[in-house]
C-alpha positions as CSV (number, residue, x, y, z in Angstrom):
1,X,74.0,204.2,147.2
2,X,72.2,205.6,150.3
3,X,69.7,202.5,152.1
4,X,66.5,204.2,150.7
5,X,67.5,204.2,147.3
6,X,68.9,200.7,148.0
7,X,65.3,199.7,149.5
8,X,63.6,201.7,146.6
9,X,65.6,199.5,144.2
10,X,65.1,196.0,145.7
11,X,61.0,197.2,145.6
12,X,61.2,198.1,142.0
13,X,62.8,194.6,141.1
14,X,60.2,192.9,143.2
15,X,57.4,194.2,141.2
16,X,59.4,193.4,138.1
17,X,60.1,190.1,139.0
18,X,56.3,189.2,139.5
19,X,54.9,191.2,137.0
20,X,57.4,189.2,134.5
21,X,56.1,185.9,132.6
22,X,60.1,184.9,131.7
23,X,63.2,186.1,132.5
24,X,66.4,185.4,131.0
25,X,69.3,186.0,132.3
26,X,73.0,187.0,131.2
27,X,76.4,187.7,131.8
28,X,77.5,191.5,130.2
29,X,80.9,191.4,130.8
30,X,82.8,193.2,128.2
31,X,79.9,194.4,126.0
32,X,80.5,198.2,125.2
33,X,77.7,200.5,125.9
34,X,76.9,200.7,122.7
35,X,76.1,197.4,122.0
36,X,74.5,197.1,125.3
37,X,71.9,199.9,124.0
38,X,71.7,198.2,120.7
39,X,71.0,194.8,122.4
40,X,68.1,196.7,125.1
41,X,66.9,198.0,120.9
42,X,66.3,194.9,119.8
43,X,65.1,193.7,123.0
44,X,62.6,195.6,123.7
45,X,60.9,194.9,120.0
46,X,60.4,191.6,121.3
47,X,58.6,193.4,124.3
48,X,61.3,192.7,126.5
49,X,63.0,195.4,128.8
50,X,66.9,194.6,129.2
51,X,67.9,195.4,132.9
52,X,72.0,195.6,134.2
53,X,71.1,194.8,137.7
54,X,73.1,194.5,140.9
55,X,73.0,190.9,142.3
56,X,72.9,191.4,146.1
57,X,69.6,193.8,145.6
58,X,68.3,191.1,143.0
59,X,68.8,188.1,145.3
60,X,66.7,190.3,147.7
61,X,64.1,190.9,145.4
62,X,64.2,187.5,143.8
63,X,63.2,186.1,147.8
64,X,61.0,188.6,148.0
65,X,59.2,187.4,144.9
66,X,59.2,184.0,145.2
67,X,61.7,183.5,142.5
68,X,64.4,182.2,144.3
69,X,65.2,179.8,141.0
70,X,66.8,183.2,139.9
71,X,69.4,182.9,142.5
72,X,72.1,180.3,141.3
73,X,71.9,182.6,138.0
74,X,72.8,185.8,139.8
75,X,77.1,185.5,139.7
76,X,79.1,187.9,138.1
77,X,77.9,190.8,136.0
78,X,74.1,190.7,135.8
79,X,71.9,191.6,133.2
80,X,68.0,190.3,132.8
81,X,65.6,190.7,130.6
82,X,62.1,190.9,131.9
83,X,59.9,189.8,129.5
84,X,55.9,189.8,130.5
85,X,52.7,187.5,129.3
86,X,52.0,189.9,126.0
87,X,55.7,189.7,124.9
88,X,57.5,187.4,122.5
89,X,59.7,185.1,123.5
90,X,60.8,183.2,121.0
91,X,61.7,186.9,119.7
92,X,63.4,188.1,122.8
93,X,65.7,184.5,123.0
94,X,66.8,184.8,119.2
95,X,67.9,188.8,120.1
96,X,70.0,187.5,122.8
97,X,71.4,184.4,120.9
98,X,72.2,186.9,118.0
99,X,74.3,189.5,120.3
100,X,76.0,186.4,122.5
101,X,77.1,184.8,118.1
102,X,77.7,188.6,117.0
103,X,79.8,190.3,120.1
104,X,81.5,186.7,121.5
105,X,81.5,188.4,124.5
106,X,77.4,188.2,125.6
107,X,77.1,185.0,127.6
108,X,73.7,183.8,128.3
109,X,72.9,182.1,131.8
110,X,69.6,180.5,131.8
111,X,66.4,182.0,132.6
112,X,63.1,181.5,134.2
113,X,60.1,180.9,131.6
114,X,56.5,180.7,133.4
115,X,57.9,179.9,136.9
116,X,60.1,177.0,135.2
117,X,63.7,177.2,135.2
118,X,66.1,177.0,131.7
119,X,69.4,176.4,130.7
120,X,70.9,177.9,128.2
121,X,70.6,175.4,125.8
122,X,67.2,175.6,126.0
123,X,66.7,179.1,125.5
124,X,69.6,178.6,122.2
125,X,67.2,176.1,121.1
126,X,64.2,178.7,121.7
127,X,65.7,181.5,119.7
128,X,65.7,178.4,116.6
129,X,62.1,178.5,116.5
130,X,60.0,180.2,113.8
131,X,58.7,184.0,115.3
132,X,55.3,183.6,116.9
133,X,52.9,185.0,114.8
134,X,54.2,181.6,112.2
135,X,54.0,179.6,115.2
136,X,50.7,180.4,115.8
137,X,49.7,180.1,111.9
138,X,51.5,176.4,111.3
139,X,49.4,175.2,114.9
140,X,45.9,176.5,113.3
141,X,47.1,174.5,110.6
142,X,48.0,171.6,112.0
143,X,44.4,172.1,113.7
144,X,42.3,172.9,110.6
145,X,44.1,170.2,108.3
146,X,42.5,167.2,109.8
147,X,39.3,168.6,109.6
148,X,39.6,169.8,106.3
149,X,40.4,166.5,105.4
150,X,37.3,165.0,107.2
151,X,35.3,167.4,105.2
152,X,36.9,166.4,102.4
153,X,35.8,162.7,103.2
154,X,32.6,163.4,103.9
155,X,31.5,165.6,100.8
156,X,33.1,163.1,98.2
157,X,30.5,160.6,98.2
158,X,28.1,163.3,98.4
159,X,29.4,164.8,95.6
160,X,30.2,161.4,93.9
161,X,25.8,160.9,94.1
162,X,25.0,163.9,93.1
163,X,27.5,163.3,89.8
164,X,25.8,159.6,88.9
165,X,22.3,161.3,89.7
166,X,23.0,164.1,87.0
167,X,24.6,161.4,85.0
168,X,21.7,159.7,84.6
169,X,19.4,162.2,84.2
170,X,21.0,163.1,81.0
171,X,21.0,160.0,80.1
172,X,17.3,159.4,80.7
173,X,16.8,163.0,78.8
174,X,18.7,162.0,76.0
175,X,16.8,158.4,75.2
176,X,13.4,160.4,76.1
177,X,13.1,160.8,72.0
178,X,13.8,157.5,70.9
179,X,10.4,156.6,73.3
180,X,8.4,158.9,71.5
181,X,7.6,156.6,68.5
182,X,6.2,154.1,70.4
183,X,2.5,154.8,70.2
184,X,2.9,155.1,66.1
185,X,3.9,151.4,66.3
186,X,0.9,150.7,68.5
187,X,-1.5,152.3,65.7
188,X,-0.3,150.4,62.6
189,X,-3.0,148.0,62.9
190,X,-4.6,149.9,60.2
191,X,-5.2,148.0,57.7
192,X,-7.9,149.9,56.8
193,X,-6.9,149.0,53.1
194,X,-8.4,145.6,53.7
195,X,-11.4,147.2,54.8
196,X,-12.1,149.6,51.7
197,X,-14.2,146.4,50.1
198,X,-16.2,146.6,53.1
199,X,-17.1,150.3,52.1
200,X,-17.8,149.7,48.4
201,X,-19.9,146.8,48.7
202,X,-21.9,149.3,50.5
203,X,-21.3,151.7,47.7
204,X,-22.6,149.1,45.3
205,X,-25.3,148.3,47.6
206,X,-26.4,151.5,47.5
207,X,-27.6,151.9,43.8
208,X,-29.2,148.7,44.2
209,X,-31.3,149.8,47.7
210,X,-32.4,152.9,45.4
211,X,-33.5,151.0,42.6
212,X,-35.7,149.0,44.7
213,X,-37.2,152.2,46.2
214,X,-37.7,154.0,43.0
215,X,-39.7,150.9,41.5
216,X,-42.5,151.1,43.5
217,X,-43.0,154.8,42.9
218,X,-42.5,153.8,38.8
219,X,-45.7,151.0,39.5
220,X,-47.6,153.6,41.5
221,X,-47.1,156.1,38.4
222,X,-48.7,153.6,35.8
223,X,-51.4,152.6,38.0
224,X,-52.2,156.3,37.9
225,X,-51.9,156.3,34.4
226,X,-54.0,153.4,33.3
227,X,-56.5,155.4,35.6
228,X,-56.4,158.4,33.8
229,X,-56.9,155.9,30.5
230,X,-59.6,154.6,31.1
């Protein structure tokens, strides 16, 4: 390789290298080409772009960089994945942890994840994880659950009130007829039968009153009478 397209080279993985939110890292050795292409497949689903690289032009691009943490990973046969801030991970670990169980040839390194370095183990332990999109999903649950619940607390006795407020105003509806008899009870005293004598000793009176006024008019008449006589 001629020293421009070696300068050309170490320039692309610089930009690489910084544009990249993780990178993991791992040793190719013995993987056929076809499973190589099989593995960059599955890879770049996850977002990720699968790179065989040549160390001495990485190391230079890693200082380049700033990402000299990438250096104690660059021995033997390279390959990274470059993974940026829109990509998946967890995805991009579990495709790599599923070639290295399924070839027993892939051997992964360690990585870099958000300027941190990680072991293997960690990035094994990564690829165990739920994909992201349920990630995402079981930590808005674990969000909305408590304050669901608090909702929950604080519409029961709500609820509870309004319940013993219809409660009773069925039960004031429902004894609203037996009130309605009251007032007959409060107009018995009638006993008007007691006063009926009352009323025919004025109907007795009565004749009586007339007979008195008729008599003068009888006396009147034979005065007129004994008159006429004589």
């Amino acid at each position: 390789m001629k020293k421009e397209q070696k300068e050309q080279v170490v320039d692309e993985l610089t930009q690489r290298l910084r544009a990249a939110d993780t990178l993991l890292v791992a040793d190719y050795r013995g993987l056929t080409m076809p499973q190589i292409d099989e593995l960059r497949t599955r890879l770049l689903e996850s977002g990720a772009r699968f790179t065989v690289v040549k160390n001495t032009l990485t190391r230079r691009a890693a200082e380049a960089a700033g990402t000299e943490a990438l250096l104690t990973l660059l021995d033997g046969p390279s390959a990274i994945a470059f993974l940026e801030a829109d990509g998946d991970m967890v995805a991009a670990a579990k495709a790599l942890a599923d070639a290295a169980r399924e070839t027993r040839v892939l051997e992964i390194r360690g990585g870099i994840m958000q300027g941190r370095a990680v072991t293997a183990a960690e990035i094994e332990t990564l690829a165990k994880l739920p994909p992201e999109d349920v990630l995402r999903g079981q930590v808005l649950g674990a969000i909305v659950a408590p304050v669901t619940a608090l909702a929950g607390l604080l519409n029961a006795p709500l609820q509870n009130l309004v319940g013993l407020i219809d409660a009773r105003i069925e039960q004031l509806g429902g004894e609203e007829p037996e009130s309605e008899p009251e007032p007959e009870s409060a107009a018995e005293p009638e006993p008007v039968a007691e006063e009926a004598p009352v009323e025919e000793e004025v109907a007795e009176a009565t004749p009586e009153a007339d007979a008195a006024e008729e008599e003068p008019a009888t006396e009147e008449t034979t005065t007129d009478e004994s008159t006429e006589e004589e």
